[in-house]
C-alpha positions in Angstrom: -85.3 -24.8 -32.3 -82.3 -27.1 -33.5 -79.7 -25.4 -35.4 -78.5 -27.1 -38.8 -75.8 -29.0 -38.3 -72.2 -28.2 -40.0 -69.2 -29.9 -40.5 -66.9 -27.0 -39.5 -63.3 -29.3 -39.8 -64.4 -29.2 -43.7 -64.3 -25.4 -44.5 -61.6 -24.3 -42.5 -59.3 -22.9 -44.8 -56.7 -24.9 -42.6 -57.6 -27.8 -43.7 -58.3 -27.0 -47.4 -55.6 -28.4 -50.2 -53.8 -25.1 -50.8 -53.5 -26.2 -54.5 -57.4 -26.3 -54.8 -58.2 -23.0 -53.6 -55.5 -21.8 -56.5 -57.5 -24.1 -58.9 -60.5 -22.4 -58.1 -58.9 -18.6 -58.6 -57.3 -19.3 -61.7 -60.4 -21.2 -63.1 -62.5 -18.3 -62.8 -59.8 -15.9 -63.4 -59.9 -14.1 -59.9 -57.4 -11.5 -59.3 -56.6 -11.6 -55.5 -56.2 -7.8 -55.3 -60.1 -7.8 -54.9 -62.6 -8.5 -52.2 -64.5 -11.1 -53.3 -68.2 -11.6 -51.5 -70.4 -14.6 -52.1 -73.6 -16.3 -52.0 -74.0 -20.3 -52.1 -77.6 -21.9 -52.6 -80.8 -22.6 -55.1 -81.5 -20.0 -57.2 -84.9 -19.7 -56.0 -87.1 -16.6 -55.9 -87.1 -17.0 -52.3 -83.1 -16.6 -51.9 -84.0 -13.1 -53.1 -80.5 -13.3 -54.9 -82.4 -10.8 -57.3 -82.4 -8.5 -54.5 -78.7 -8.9 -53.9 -78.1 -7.9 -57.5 -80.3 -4.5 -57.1 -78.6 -3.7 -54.0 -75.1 -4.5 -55.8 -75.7 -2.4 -59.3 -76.9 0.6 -56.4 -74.2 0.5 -54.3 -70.9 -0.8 -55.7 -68.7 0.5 -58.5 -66.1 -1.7 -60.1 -63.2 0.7 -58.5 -64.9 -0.3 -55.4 -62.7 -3.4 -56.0 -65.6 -5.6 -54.6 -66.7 -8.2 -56.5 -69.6 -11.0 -55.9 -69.6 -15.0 -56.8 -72.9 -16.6 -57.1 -72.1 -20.2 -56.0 -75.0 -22.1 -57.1 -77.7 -23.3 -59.9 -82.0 -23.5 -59.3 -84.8 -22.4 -61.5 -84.3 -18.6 -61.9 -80.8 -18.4 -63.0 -80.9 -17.5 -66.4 -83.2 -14.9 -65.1 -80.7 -13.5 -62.4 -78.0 -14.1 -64.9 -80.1 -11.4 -67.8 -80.7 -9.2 -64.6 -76.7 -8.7 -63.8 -76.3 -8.0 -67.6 -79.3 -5.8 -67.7 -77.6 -3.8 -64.8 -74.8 -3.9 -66.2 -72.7 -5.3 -63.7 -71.7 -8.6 -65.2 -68.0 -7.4 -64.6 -68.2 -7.7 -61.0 -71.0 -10.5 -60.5 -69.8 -14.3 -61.3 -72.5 -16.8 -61.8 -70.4 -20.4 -61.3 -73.5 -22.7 -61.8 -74.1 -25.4 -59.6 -70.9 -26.9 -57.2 -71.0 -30.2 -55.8 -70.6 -29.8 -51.8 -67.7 -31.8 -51.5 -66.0 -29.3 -53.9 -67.4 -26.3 -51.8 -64.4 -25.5 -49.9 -62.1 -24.3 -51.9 -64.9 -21.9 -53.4 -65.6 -20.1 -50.0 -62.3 -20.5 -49.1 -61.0 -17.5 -51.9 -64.0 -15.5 -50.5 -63.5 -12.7 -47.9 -66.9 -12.5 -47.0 -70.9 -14.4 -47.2 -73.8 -12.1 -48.4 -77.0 -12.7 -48.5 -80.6 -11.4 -49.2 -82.4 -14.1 -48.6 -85.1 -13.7 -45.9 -86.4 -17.7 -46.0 -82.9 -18.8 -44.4 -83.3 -18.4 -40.9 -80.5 -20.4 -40.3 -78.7 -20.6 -43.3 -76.2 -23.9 -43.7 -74.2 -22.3 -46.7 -73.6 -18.9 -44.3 -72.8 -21.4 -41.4 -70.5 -22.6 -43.8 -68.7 -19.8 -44.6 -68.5 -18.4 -41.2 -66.7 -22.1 -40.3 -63.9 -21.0 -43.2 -63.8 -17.2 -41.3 -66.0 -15.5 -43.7 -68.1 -12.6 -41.7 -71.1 -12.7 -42.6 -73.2 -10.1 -44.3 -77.0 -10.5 -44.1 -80.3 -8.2 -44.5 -82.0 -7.9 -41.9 -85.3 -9.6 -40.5 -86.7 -10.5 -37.3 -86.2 -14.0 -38.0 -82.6 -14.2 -38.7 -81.7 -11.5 -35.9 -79.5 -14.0 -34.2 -77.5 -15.5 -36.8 -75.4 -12.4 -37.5 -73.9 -10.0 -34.5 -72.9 -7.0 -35.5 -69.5 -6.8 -35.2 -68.7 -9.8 -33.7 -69.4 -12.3 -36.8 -70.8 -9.8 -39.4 -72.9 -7.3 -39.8 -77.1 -6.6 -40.8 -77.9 -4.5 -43.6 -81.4 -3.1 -44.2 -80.9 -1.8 -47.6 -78.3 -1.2 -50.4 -76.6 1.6 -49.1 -76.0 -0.1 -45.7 -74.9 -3.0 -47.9 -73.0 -1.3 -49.7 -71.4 0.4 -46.5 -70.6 -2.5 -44.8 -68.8 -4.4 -47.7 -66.8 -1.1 -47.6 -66.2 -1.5 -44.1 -65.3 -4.8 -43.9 -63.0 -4.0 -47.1 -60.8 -1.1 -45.4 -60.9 -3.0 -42.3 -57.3 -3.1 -40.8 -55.6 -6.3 -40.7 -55.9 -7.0 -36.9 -59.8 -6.0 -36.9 -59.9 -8.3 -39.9 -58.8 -11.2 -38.1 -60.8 -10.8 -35.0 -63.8 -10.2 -37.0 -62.9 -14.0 -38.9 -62.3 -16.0 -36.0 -65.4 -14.6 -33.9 -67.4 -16.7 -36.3 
């Protein structure tokens, strides 16, 4: 197996224009006093981004102070869009639409953290992406995709919404030194 291949100089957030990653928080309005999770890809039934929402509207709570950017455009958007509302979690859950990668920095870069569904990415470039910018990743768990996320080290598995839901908590109320070493095992 060959892993994808990422440029990693490109998403470290040290080498992102400070004025674009302020561009990108005041464009979608993003306070900075929340956590902010997100996913990047197609919105494709198999990115299971549907599942993601479920697991969100179950778990977390908008004094939770977590919130989720959907980086991304594919044929099931509108759907996913009418599911957040239906849940009624369109106050936590930003759908951006599709972002050209050389303007994908910036994006991850106001993130604190990749989450994912998605069970067809057993090698995800958009997670390897994050992780380069020091996002932990935050993936369910399958046999497949075992390796890509070590808990603890780079991230953490879930297995269902309250794990989920758990671990965005943890990572969250994580102190700033655990933080850190969390971000740079990536």
């Amino acid at each position: 197996v060959i892993p994808n291949a990422v440029e990693l100089d490109r998403f470290m957030v040290k080498n992102i224009d400070p004025a674009a990653i302020k561009a990108v928080r005041e464009k979608y309005q993003l306070p900075e006093d929340k956590m902010l999770a997100c996913f990047v890809g197609r919105l494709g039934k198999e990115k299971s981004v549907d599942v993601l929402l479920d697991y969100w509207a179950r778990e977390i709570r908008p004094e939770d102070g977590i919130h989720l950017m959907v980086i991304g455009d594919g044929p099931v958007r509108e759907e996913l869009e009418q599911q957040a509302r239906d849940l009624g979690i369109t106050d936590m859950v930003l759908f951006t639409g599709a972002i050209p990668h050389a303007e994908l920095p910036p994006y991850l870069a106001v993130c604190d953290v990749y989450v994912t569904a998605s069970l067809s990415d057993t090698n995800s470039i958009s997670m390897l992406e994050g992780m380069a910018g020091g996002l932990p990743g935050l993936q369910l768990y399958a046999e497949l995709n075992a390796d890509q996320v070590t808990d603890g080290v780079n991230g953490y598995m879930f297995r269902d919404a309250a794990e989920m839901g758990q671990r965005l908590r943890q990572i969250r109320d994580m102190e700033p030194e655990e933080l850190q070493k969390l971000k740079t095992s990536v």
